[in-house]
PyMOL CGO cylinders between C-alpha atoms (Angstrom):
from pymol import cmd
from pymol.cgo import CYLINDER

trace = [
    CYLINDER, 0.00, 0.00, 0.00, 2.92, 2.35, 1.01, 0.3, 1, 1, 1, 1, 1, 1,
    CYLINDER, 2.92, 2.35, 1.01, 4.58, 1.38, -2.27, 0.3, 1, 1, 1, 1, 1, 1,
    CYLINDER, 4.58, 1.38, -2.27, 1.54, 2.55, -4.23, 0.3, 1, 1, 1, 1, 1, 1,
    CYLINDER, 1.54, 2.55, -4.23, 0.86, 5.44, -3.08, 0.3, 1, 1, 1, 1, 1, 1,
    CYLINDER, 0.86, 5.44, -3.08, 4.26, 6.74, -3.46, 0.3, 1, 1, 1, 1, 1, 1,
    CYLINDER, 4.26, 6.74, -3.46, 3.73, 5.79, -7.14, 0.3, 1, 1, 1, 1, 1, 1,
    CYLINDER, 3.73, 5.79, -7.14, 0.92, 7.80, -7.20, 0.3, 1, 1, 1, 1, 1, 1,
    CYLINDER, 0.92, 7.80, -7.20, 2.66, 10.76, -5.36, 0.3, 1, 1, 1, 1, 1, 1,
    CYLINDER, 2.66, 10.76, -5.36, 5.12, 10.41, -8.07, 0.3, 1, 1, 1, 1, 1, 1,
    CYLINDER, 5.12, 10.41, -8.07, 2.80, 10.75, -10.82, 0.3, 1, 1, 1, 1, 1, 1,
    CYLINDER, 2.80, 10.75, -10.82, 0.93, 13.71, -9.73, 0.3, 1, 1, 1, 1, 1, 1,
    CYLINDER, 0.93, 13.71, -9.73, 4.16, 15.76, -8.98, 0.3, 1, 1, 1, 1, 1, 1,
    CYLINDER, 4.16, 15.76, -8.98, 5.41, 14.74, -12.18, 0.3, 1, 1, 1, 1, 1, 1,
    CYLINDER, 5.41, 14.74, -12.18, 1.56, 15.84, -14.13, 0.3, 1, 1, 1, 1, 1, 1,
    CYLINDER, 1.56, 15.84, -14.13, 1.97, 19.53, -11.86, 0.3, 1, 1, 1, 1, 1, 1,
    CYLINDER, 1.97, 19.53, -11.86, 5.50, 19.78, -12.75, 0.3, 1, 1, 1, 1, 1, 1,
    CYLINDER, 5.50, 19.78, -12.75, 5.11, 18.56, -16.76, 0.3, 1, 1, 1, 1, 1, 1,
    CYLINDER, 5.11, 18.56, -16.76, 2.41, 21.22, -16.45, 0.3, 1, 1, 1, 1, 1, 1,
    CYLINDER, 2.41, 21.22, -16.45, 4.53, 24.18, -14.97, 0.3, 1, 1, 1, 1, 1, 1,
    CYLINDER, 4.53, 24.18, -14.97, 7.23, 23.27, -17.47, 0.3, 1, 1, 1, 1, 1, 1,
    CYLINDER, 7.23, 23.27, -17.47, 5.13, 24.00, -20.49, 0.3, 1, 1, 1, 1, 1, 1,
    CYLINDER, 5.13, 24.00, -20.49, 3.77, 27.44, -19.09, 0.3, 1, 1, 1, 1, 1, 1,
    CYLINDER, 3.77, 27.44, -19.09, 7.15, 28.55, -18.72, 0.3, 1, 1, 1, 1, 1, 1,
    CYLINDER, 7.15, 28.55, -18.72, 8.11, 27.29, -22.20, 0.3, 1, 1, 1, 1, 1, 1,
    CYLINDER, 8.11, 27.29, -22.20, 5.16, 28.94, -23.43, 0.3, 1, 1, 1, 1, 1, 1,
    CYLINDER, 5.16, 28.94, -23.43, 5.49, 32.43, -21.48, 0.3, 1, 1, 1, 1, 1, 1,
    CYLINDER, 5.49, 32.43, -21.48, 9.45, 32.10, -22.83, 0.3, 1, 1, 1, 1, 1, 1,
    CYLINDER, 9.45, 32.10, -22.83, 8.28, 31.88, -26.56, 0.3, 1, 1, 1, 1, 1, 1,
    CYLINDER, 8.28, 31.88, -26.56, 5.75, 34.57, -25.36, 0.3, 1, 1, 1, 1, 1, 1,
    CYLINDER, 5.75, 34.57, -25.36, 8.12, 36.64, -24.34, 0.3, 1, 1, 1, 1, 1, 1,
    CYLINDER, 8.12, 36.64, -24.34, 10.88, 36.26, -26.84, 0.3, 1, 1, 1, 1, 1, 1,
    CYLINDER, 10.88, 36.26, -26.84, 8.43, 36.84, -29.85, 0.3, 1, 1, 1, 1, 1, 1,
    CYLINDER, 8.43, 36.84, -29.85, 7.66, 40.03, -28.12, 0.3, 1, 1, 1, 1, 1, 1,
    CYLINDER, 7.66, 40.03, -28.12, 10.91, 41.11, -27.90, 0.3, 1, 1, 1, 1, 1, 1,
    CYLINDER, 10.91, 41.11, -27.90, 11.87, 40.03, -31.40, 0.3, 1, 1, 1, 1, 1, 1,
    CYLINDER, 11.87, 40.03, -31.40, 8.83, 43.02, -32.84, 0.3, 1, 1, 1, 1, 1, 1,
    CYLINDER, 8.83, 43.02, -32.84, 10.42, 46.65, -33.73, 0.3, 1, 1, 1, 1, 1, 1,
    CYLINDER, 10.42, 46.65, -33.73, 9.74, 49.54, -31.09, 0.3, 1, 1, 1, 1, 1, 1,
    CYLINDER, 9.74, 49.54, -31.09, 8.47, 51.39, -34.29, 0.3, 1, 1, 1, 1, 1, 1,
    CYLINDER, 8.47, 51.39, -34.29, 6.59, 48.58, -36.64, 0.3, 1, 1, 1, 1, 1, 1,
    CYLINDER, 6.59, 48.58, -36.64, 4.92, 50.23, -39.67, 0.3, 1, 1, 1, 1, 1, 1,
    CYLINDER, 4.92, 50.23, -39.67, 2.40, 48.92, -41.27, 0.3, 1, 1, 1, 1, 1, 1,
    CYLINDER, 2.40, 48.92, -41.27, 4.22, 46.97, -44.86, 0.3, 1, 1, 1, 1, 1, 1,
    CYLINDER, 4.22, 46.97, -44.86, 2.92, 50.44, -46.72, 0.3, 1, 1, 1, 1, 1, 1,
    CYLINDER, 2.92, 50.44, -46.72, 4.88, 53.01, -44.54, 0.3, 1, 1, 1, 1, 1, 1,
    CYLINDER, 4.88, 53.01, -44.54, 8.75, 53.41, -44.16, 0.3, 1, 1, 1, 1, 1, 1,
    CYLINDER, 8.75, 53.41, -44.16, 10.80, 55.83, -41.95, 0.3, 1, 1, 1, 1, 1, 1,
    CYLINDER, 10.80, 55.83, -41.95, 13.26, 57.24, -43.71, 0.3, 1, 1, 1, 1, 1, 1,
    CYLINDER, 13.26, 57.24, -43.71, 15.77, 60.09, -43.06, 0.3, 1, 1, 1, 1, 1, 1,
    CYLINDER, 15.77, 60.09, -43.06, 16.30, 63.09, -45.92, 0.3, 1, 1, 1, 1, 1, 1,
    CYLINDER, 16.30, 63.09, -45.92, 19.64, 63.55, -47.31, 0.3, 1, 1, 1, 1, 1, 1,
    CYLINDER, 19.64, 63.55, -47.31, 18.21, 66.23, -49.28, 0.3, 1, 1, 1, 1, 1, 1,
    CYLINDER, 18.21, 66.23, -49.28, 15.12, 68.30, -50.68, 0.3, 1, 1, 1, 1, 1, 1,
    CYLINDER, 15.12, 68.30, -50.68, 15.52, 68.10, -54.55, 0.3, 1, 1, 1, 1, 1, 1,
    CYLINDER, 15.52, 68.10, -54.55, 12.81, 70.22, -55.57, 0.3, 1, 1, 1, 1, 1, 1,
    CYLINDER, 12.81, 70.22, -55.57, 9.22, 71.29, -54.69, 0.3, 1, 1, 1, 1, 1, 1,
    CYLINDER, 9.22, 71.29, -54.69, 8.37, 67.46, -55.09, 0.3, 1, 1, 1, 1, 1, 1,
    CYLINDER, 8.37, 67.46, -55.09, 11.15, 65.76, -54.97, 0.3, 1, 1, 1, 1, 1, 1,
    CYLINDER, 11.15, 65.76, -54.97, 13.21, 64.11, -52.01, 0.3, 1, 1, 1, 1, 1, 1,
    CYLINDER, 13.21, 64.11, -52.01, 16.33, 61.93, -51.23, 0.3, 1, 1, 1, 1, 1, 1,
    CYLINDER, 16.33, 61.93, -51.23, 16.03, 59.86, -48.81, 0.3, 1, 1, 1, 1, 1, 1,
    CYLINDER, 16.03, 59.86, -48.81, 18.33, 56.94, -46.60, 0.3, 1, 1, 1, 1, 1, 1,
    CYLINDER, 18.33, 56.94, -46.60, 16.89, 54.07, -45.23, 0.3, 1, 1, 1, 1, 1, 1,
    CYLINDER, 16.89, 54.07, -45.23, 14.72, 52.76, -47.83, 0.3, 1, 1, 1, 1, 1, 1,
    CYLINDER, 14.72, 52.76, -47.83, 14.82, 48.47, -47.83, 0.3, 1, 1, 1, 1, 1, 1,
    CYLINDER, 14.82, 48.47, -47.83, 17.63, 46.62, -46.80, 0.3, 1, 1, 1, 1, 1, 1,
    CYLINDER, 17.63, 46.62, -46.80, 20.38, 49.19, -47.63, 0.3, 1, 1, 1, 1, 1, 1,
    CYLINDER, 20.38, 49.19, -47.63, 20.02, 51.85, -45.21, 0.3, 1, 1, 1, 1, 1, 1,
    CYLINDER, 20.02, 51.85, -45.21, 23.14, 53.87, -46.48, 0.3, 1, 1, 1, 1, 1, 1,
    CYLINDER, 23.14, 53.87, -46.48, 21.79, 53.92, -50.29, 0.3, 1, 1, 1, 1, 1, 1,
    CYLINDER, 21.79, 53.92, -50.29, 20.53, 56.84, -51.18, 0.3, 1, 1, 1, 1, 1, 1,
    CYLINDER, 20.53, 56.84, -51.18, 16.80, 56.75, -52.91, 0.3, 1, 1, 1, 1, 1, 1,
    CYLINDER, 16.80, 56.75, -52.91, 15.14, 59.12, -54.99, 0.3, 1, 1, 1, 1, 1, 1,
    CYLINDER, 15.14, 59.12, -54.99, 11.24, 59.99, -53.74, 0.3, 1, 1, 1, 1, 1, 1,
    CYLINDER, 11.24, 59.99, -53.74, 8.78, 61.54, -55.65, 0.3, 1, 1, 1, 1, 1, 1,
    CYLINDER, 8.78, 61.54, -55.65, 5.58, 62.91, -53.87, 0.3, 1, 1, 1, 1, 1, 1,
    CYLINDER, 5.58, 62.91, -53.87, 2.70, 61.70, -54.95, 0.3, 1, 1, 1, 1, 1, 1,
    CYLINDER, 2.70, 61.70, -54.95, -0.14, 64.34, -56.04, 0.3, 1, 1, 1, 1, 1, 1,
    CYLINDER, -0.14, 64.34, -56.04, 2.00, 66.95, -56.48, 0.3, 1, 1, 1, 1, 1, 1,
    CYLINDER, 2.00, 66.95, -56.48, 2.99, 69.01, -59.19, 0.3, 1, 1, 1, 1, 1, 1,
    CYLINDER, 2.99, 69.01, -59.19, 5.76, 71.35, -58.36, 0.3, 1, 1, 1, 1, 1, 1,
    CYLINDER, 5.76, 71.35, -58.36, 7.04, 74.64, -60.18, 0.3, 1, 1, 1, 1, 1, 1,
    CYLINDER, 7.04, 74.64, -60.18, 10.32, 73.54, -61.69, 0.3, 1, 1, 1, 1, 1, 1,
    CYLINDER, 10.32, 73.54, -61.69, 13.23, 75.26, -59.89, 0.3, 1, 1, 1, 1, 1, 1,
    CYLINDER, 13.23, 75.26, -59.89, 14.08, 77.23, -63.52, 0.3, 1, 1, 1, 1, 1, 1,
    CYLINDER, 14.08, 77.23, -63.52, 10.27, 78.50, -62.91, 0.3, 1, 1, 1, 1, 1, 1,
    CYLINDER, 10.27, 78.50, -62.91, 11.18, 81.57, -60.53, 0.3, 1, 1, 1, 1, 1, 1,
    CYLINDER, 11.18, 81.57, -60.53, 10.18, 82.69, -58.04, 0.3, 1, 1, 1, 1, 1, 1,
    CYLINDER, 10.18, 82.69, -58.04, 7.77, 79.72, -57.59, 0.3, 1, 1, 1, 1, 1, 1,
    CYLINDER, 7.77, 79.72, -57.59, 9.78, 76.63, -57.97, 0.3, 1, 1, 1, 1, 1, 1,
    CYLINDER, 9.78, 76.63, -57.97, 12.47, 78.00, -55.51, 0.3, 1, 1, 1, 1, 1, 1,
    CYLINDER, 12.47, 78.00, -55.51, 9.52, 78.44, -53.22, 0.3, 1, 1, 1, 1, 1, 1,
    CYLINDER, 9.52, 78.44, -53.22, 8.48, 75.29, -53.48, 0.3, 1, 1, 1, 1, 1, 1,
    CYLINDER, 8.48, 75.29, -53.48, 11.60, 73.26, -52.79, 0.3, 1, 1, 1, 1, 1, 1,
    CYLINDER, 11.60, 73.26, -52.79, 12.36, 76.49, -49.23, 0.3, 1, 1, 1, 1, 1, 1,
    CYLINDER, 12.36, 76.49, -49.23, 8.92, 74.92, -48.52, 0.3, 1, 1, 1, 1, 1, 1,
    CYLINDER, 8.92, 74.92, -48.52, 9.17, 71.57, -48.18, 0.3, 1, 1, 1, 1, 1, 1,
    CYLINDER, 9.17, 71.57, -48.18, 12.50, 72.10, -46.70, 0.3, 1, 1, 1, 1, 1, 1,
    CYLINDER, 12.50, 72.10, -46.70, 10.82, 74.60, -44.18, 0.3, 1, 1, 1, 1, 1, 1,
    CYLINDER, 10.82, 74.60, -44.18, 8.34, 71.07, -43.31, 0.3, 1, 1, 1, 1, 1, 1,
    CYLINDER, 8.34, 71.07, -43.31, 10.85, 68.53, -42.74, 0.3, 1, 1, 1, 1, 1, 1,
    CYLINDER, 10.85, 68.53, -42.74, 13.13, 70.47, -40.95, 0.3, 1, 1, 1, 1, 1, 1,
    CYLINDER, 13.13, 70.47, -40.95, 16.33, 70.22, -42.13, 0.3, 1, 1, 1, 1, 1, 1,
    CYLINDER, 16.33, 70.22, -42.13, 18.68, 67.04, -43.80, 0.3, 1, 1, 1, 1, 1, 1,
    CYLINDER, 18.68, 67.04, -43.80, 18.87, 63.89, -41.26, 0.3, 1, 1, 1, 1, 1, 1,
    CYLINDER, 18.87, 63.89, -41.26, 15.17, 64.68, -39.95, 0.3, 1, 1, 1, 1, 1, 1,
    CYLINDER, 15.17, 64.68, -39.95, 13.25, 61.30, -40.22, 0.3, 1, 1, 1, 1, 1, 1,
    CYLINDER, 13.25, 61.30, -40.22, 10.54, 61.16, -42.09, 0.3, 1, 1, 1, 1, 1, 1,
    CYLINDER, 10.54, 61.16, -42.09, 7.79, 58.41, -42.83, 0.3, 1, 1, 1, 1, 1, 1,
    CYLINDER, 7.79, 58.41, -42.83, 6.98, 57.87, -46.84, 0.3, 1, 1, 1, 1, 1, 1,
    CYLINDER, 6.98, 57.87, -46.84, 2.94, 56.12, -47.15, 0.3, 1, 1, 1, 1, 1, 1,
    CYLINDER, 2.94, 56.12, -47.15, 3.08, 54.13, -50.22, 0.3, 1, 1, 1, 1, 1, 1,
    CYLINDER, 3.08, 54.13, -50.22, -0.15, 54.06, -52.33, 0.3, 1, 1, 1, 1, 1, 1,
    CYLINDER, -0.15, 54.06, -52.33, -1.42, 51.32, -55.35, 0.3, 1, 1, 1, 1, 1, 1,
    CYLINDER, -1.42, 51.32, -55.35, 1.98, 51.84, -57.40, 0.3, 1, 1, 1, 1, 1, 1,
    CYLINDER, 1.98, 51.84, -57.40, 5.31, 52.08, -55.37, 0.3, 1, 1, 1, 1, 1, 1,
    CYLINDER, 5.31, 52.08, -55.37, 7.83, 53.34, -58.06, 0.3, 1, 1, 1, 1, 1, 1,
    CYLINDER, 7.83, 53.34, -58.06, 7.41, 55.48, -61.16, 0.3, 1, 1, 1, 1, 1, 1,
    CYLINDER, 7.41, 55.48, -61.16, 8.84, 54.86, -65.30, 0.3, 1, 1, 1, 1, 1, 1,
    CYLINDER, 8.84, 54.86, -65.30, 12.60, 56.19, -64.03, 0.3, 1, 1, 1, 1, 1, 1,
    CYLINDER, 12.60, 56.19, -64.03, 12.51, 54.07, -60.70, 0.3, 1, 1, 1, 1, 1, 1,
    CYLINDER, 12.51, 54.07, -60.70, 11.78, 57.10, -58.35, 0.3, 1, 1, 1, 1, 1, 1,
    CYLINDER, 11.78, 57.10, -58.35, 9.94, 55.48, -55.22, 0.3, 1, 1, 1, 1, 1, 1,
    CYLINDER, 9.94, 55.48, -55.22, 6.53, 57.34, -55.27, 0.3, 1, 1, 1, 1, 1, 1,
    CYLINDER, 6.53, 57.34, -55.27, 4.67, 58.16, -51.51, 0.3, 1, 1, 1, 1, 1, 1,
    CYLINDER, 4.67, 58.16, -51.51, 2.92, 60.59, -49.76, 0.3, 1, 1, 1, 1, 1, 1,
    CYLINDER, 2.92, 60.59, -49.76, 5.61, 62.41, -46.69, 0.3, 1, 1, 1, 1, 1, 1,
    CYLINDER, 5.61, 62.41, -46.69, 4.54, 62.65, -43.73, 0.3, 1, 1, 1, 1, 1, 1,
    CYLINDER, 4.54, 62.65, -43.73, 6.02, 64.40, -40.35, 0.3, 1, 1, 1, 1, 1, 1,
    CYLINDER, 6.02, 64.40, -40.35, 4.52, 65.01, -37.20, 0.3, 1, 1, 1, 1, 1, 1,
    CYLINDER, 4.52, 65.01, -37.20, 1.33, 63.91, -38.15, 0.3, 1, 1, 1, 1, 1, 1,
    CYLINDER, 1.33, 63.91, -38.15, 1.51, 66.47, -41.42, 0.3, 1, 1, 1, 1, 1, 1,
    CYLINDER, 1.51, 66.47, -41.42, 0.67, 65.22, -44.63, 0.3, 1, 1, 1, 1, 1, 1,
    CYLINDER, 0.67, 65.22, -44.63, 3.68, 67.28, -46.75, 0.3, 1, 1, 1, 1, 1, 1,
    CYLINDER, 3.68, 67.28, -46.75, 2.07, 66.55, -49.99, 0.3, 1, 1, 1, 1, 1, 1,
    CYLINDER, 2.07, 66.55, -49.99, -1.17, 68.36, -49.01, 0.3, 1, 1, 1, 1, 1, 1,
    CYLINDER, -1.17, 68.36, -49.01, 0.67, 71.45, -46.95, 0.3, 1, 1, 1, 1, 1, 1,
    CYLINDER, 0.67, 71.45, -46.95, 2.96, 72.10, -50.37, 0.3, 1, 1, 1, 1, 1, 1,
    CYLINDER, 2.96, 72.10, -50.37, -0.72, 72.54, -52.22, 0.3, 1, 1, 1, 1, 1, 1,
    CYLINDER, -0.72, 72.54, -52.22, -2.60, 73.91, -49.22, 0.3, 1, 1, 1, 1, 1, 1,
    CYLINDER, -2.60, 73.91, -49.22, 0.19, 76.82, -48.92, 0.3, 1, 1, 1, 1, 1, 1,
    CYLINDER, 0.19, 76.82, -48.92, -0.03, 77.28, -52.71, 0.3, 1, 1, 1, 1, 1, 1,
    CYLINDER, -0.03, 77.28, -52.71, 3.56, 76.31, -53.51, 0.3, 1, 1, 1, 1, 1, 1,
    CYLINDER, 3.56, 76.31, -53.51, 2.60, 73.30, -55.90, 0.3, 1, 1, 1, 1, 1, 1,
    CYLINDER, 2.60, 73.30, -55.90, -0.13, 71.89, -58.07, 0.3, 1, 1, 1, 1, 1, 1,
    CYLINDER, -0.13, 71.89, -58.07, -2.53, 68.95, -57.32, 0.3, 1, 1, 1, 1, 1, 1,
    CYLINDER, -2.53, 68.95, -57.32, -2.22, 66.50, -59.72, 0.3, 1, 1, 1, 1, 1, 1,
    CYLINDER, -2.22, 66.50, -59.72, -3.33, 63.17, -59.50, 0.3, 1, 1, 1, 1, 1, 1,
    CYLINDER, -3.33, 63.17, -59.50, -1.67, 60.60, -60.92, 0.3, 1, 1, 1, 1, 1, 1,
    CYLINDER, -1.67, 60.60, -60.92, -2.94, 56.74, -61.71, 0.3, 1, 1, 1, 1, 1, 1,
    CYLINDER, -2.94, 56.74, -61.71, -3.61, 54.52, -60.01, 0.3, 1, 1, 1, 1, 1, 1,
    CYLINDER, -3.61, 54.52, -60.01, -2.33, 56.17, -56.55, 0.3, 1, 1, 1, 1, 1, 1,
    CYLINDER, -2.33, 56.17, -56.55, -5.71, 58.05, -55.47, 0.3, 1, 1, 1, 1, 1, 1,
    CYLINDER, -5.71, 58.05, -55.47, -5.55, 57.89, -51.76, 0.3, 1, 1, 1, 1, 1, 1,
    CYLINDER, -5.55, 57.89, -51.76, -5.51, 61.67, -50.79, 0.3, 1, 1, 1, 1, 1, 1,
    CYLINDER, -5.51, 61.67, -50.79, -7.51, 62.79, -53.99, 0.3, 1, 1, 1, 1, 1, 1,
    CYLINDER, -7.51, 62.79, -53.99, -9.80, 64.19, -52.34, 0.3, 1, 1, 1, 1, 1, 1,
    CYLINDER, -9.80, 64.19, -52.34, -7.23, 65.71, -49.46, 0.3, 1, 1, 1, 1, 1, 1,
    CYLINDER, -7.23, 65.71, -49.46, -4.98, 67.20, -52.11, 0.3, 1, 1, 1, 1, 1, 1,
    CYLINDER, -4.98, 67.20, -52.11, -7.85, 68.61, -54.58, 0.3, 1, 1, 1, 1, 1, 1,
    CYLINDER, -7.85, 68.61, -54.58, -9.69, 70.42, -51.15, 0.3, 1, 1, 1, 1, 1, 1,
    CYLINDER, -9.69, 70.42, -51.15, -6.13, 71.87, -50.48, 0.3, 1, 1, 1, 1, 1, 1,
    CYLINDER, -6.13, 71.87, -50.48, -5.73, 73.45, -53.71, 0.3, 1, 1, 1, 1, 1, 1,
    CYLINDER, -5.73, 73.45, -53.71, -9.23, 74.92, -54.28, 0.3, 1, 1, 1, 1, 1, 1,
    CYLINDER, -9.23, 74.92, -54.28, -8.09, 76.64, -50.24, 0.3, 1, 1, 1, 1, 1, 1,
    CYLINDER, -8.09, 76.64, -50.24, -5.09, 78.02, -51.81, 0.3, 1, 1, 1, 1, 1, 1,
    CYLINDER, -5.09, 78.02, -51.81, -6.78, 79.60, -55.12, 0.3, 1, 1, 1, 1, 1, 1,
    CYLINDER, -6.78, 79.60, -55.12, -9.32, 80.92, -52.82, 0.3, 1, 1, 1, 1, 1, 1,
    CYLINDER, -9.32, 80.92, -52.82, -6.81, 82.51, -50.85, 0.3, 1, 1, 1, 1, 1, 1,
    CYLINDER, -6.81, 82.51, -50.85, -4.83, 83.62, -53.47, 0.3, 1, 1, 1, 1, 1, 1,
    CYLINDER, -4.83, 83.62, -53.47, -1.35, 82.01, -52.03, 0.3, 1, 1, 1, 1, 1, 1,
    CYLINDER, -1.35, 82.01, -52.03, 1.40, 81.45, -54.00, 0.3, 1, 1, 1, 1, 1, 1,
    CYLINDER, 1.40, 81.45, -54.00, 1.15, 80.11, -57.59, 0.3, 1, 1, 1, 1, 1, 1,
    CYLINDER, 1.15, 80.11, -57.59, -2.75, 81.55, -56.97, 0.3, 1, 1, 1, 1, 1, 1,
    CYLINDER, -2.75, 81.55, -56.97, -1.49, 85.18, -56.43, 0.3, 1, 1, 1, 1, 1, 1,
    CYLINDER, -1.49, 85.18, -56.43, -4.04, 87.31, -58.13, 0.3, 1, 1, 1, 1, 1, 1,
    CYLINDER, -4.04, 87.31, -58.13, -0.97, 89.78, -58.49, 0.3, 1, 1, 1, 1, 1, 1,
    CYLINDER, -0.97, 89.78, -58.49, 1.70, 87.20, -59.45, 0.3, 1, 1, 1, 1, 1, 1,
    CYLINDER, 1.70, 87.20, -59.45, 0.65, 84.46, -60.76, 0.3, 1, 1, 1, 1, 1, 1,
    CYLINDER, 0.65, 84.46, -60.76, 2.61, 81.61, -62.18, 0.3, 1, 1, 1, 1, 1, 1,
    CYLINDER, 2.61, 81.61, -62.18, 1.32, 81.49, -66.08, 0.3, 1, 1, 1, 1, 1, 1,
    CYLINDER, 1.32, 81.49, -66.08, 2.39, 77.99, -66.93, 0.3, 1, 1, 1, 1, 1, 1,
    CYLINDER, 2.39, 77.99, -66.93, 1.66, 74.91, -65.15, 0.3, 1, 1, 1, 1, 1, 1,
    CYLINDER, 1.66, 74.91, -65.15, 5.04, 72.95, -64.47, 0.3, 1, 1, 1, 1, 1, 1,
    CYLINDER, 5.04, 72.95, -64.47, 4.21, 70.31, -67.05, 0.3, 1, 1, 1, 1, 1, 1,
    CYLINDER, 4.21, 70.31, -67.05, 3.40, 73.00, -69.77, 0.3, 1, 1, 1, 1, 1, 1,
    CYLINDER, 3.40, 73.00, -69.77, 7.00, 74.64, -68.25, 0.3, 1, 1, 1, 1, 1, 1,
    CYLINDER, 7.00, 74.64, -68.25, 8.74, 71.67, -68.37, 0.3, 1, 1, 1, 1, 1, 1,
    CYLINDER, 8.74, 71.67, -68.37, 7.75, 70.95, -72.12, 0.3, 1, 1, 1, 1, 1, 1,
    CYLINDER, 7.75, 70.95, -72.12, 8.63, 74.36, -73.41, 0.3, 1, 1, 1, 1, 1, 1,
    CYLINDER, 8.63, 74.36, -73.41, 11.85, 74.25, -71.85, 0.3, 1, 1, 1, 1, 1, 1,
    CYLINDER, 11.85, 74.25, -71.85, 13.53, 70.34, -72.23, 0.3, 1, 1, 1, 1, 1, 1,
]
cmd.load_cgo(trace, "trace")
């Protein structure tokens, strides 16, 4: 009798143990998967990227993009149609602008992708944001670029066209009743290739 119920002693302490063994193995995994996740996970449409440079009124370089983070990559905003920087005083507007926004070279900013990541040259198209600020829509809202939207990347239509019918109401910038810019970029750019 003794001898039995030590056997059965022995199986329940081994059944509590066995099952305190896996919930440690299981909080472990828990925990390493946890730590294994990026403090700052974007969703798989969003980078974070830091400037190098402001090109133009719509144009950026940035480094960080995909697996080679000292490479530099050429962004294009999406929805925007910038004065070219030949186009004075507009396009040199444009690009003080969007320089004005991000704050400087090295600032970190996070590029949205829409429908169609990359353009016919290669250029990685997105919509810029920092702090919360949609740069796309502030370079239209402040009248320093054009809304044009380009297919099939239609997300902020709507954001970008309401910005620029603000800025012809209020006459800023290329909307300047007194000084207005004549010739879209596009038209500019084809007169003067």
């Amino acid at each position: 009798m003794r001898n039995e119920q030590f056997k059965i002693t022995r199986v329940v302490i081994s059944v509590r143990l066995g099952d305190w063994v896996r919930k440690i193995a299981i909080l472990a995994c828990l925990l390493l998967l946890v730590s294994c996740q990026g403090k700052n996970q974007l969703p798989n449409n969003e980078a974070q990227v830091k400037v190098a440079r402001v090109v133009s009124g719509q144009s950026l370089e940035v480094l960080g993009m995909a697996e080679q983070p000292n490479l530099i990559s050429q962004v294009r905003l999406v929805g925007v149609d910038a004065p070219d920087l030949r186009q004075r005083p507009w396009g040199e507007a444009a690009k003080e602008q969007l320089e004005d926004l991000i704050g400087g070279a090295e600032q970190s900013v996070t590029l949205e992708f829409d429908l169609e990541a990359k353009d016919k040259i290669g250029r990685t198209l997105a919509y810029v944001w920092k702090n919360k600020v949609l740069l796309n829509e502030e370079l239209v809202k402040q009248g320093n670029a054009m809304f044009v939207g380009r297919s099939p990347n239609h997300k902020y239509d709507q954001r970008l066209e309401r910005a620029q019918q603000w800025a012809r109401l209020m006459g800023q910038g290329i909307w300047n009743p007194e000084k207005p810019m004549r010739l879209t970029p596009g038209e500019f750019r084809r007169q003067n290739l």
